[in-house]
C-alpha positions in Angstrom: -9.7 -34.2 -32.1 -9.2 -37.1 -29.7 -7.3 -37.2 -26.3 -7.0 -41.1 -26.8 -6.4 -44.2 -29.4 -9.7 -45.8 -29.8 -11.0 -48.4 -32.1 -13.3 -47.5 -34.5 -15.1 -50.2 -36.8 -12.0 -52.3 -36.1 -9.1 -49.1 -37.1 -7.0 -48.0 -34.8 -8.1 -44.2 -34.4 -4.8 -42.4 -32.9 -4.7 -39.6 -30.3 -4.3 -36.6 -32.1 -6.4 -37.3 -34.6 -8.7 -34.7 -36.2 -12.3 -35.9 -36.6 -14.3 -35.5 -39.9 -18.6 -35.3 -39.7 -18.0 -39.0 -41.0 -15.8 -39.6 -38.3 -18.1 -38.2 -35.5 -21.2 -40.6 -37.8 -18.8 -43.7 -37.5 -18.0 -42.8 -34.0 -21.4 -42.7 -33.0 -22.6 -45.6 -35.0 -20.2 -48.3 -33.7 -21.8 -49.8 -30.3 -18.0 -51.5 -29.7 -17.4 -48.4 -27.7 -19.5 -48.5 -25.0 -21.3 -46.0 -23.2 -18.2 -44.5 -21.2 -17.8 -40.9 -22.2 -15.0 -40.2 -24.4 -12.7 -37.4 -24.3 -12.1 -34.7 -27.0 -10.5 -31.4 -27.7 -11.5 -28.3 -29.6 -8.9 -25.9 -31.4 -10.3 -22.1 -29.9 -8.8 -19.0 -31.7 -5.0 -18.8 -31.3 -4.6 -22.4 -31.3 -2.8 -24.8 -33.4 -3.4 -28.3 -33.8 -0.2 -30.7 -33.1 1.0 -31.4 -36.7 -0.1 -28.0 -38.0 2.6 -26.9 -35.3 5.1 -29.2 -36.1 5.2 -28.4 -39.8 5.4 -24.1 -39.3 8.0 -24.7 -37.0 10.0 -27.4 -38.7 9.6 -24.7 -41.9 11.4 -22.2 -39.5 14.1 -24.4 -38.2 15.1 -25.9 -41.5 17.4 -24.5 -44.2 19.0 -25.6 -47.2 20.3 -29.5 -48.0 17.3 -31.0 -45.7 14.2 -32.9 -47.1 11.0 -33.5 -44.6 8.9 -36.6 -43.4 5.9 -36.0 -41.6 4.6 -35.5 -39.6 3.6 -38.0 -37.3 2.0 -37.7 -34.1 3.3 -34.5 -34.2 7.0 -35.0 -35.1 8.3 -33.9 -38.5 11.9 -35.3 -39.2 14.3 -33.6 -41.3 16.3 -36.0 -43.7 20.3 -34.9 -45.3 19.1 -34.3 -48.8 22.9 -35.3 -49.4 26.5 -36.2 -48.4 27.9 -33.2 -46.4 28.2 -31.2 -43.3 25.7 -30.4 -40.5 25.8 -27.2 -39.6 23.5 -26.3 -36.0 23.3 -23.2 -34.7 23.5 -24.3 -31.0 22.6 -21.4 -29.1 19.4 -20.6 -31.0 18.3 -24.5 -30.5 18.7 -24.7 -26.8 16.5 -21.2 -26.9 13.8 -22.6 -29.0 14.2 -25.0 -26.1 13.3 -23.3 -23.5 9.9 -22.6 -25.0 7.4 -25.1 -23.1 6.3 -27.3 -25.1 8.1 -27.0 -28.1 11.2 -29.5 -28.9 13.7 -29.6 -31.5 16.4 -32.1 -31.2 19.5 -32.3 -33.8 22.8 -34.4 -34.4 26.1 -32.9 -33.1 26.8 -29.7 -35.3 29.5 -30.8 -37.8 28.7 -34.3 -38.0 29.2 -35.6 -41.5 26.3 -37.3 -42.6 25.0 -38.9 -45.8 21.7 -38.6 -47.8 18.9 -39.7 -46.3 20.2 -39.8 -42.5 17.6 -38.3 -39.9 19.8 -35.1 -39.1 16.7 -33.3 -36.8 13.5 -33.7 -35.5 10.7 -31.2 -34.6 8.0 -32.3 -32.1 5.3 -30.7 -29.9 4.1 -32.8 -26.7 0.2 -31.8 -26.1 -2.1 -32.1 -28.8 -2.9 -28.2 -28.7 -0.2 -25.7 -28.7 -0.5 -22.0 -28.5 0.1 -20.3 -31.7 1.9 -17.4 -30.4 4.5 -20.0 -28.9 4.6 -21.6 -32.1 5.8 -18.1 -33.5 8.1 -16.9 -30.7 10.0 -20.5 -31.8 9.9 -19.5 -35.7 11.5 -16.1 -34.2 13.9 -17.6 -33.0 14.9 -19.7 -35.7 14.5 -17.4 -38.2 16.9 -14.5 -35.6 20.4 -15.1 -37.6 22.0 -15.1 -40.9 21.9 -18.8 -41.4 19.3 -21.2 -40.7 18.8 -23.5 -37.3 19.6 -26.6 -39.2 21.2 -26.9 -42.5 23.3 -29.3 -44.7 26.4 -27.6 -46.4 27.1 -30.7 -49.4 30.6 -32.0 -50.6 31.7 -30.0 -53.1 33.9 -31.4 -55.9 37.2 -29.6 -55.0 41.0 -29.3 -56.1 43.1 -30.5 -53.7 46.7 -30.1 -54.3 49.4 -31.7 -51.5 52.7 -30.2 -50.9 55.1 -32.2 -49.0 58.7 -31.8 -47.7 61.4 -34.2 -48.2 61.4 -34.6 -44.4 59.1 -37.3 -44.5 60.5 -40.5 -45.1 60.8 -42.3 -48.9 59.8 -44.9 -47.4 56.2 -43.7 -45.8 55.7 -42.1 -48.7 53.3 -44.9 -50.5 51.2 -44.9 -47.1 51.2 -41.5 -47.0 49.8 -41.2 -50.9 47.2 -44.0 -50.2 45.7 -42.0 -46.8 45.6 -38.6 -48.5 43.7 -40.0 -51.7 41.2 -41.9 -49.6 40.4 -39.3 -48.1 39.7 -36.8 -50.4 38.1 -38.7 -52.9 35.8 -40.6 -50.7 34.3 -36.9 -49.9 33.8 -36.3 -53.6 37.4 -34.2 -54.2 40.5 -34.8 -56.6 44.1 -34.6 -55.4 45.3 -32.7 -58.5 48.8 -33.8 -57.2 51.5 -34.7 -54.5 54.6 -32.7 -55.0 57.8 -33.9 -52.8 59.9 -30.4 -52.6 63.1 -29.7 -50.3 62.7 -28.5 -46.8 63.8 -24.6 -48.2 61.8 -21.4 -48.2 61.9 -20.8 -51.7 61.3 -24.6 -52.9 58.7 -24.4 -50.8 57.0 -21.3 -51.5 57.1 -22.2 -54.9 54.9 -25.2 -54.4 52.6 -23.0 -52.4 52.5 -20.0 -55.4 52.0 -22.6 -58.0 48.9 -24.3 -56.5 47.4 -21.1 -55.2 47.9 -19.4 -58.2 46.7 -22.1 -61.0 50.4 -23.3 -62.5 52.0 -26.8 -62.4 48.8 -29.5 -61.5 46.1 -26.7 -61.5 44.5 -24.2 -58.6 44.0 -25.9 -55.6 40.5 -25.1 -53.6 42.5 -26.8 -50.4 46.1 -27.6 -50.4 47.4 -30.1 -47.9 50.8 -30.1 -46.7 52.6 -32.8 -44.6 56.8 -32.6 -42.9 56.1 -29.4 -41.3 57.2 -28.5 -38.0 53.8 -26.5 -36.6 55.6 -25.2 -33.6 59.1 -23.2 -35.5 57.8 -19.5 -37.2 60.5 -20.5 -39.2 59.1 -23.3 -40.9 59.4 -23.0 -44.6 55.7 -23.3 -44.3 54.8 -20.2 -42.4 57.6 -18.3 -44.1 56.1 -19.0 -47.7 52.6 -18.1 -46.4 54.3 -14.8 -45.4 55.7 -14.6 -48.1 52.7 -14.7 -50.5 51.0 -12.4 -48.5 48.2 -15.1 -47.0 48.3 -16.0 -43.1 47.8 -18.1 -40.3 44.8 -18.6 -38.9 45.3 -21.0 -36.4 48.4 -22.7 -34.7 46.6 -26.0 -33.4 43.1 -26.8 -32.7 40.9 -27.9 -29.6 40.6 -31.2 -30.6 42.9 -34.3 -30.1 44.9 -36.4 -31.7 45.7 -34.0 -34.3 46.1 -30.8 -32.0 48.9 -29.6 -33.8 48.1 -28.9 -37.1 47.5 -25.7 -38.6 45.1 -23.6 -40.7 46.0 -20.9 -43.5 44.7 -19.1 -46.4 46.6 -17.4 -49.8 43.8 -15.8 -51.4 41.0 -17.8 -51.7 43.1 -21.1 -51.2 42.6 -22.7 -47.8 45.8 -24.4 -46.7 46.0 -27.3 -44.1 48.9 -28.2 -41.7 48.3 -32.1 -41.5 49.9 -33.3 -37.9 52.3 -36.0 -37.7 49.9 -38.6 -36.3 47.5 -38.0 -38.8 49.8 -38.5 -42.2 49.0 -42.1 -42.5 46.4 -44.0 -40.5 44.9 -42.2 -37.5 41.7 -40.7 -37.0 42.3 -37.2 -36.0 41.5 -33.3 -35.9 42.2 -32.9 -39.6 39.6 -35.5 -40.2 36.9 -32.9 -38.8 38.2 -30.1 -40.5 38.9 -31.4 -43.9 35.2 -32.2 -44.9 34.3 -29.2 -43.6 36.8 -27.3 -46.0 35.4 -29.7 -48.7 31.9 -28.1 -48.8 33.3 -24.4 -49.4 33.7 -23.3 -45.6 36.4 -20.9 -45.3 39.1 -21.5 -43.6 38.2 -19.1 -40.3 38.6 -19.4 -37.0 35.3 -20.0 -36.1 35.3 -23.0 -38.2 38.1 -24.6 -35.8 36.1 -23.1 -33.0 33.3 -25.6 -33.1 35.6 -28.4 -32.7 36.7 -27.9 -28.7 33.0 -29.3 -28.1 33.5 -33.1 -28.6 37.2 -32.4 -29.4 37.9 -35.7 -27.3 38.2 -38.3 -30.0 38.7 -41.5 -28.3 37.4 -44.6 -29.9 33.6 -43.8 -28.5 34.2 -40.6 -30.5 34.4 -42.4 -33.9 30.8 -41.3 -35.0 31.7 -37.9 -35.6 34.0 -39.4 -38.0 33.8 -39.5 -42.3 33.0 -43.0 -43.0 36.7 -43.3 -44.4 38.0 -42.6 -40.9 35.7 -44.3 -38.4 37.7 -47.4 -39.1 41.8 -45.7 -38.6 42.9 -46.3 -35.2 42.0 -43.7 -32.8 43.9 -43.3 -29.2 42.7 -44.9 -26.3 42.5 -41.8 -24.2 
């Protein structure tokens, strides 16, 4: 293969390339080159040419929701093969890392991205890499339950919306409007709002009914708005209690939008929306929500992730939904 970009016969011949018996004829027919010697490289046993790395890695690295271009001069991209969540598993990447001179670089783990964006890339520098480096990188990838690099999609789920009377009447249209744009614009239905009184049992039975299938339908996520995330007793925490579900977290490392809170009934995730993020700010909840929109439980490791770019000032806005990259967002 050639060290260098020559011309050939008027083409461009590119470093890296791998040369045919009519490219070594062409090479040696075409007087434009001169009589300078020209560098090239032969594979020996337990070698793997550049792209021929890429690609076995890149096949390591990748898992499900990602489609591949390439590769390249020995980069292989991986594409969203649509709408969702990224999901990188950070510690494995910075080991592949390590490995001289392999390099895998991704976007932030739990950016929201769209079909077709460049999510990860997979690149070797030299034009000759060792396979057994090559392998101790697929081992890596490959050491864990879920892929390096994967795309979880948007899911179509039921999202039902519980909210107490302590919110204002008159926020109520704003609040409608925010909660609809955001879940539809990730694929989702609100299956309802229901306005209840600030009571354990009123509340609870908006809870029961959503978790359980009655009234609008089961709710996948149910969103709930007029809490007071810091009182246990909250007609919130008491009806989770109450219907044998619980608390996962009491706020999340992440702000605006610290304060809100994460639950499960069964198999129905239920999200504590903060004050700040009811109407028309950017916050926490606008990280977590898609995330419960592809099917991800609602755990604590999911909320976990979020303390690492949990500052969410304006030059934050790219971790953002689309829907969201345009609500206001603090200035620090």
């Amino acid at each position: 293969m050639l060290a260098r970009d020559l011309v050939v016969g008027g083409a461009r011949w590119p470093k890296g390339r791998r040369l045919s018996p009519a490219d070594l004829a062409a090479f040696a027919a075409d007087p434009s080159l001169g009589v300078g010697p020209v560098t090239v490289i032969v594979l020996e046993d337990g070698e793997l040419h550049e792209d021929d790395a890429a690609l076995a890695l890149a096949d390591a690295v990748a898992g499900s929701g990602l489609t591949r271009r390439g590769p390249s001069q020995s980069r292989v991209d991986l594409l969203a093969a649509y709408d969702g969540v990224l999901h990188v598993r950070v510690a494995a990447l910075e080991r592949v890392n390590r490995l001289d001179p392999l390099e895998v670089f991704t976007r932030l783990d739990g950016s929201i991205v769209a079909a077709g964006d460049l999510v990860a890339s997979v690149k070797v520098a030299p034009h000759v890499v060792e396979r057994s480096v090559v392998a101790a990188g697929a081992r890596i990838a490959g050491d864990g339950a879920r892929p390096l690099v994967r795309v979880a999609p948007f899911r179509p789920m039921r999202v039902g919306v519980v909210v107490k009377e302590s919110l204002r009447a008159s926020d109520r249209a704003r609040f409608e409007a925010s909660v609809r744009m955001k879940v539809e614009s990730l694929g989702s239905v609100v299956l309802g709002i229901d306005y209840v009184a600030d009571e354990d049992e009123a509340v609870r039975a908006a809870l029961a009914g959503l978790a359980a299938g009655r009234g609008f339908g089961r709710a996948n996520v149910i969103l709930t708005a007029g809490g007071r995330s810091t009182d246990p007793s909250d007609a919130f925490f008491v009806a989770i209690t109450a219907l044998n579900g619980r608390i996962v977290r009491h706020g999340v490392p992440a702000h605006p939008g610290s304060m809100l809170w994460l639950a499960r009934v069964g198999r129905t995730a239920i999200l504590g929306l903060p004050t700040c993020g009811a109407y028309s700010m950017a916050t926490a909840a606008d990280l977590l929500l898609p995330r419960l929109l592809t099917g991800e439980p609602p755990t604590r490791r999911t909320v976990s992730h979020l303390g690492h770019g949990g500052v969410l000032t304006r030059e934050m806005r790219f971790r953002f939904p689309p829907y969201a990259r345009e609500l206001d967002a603090p200035d620090r």
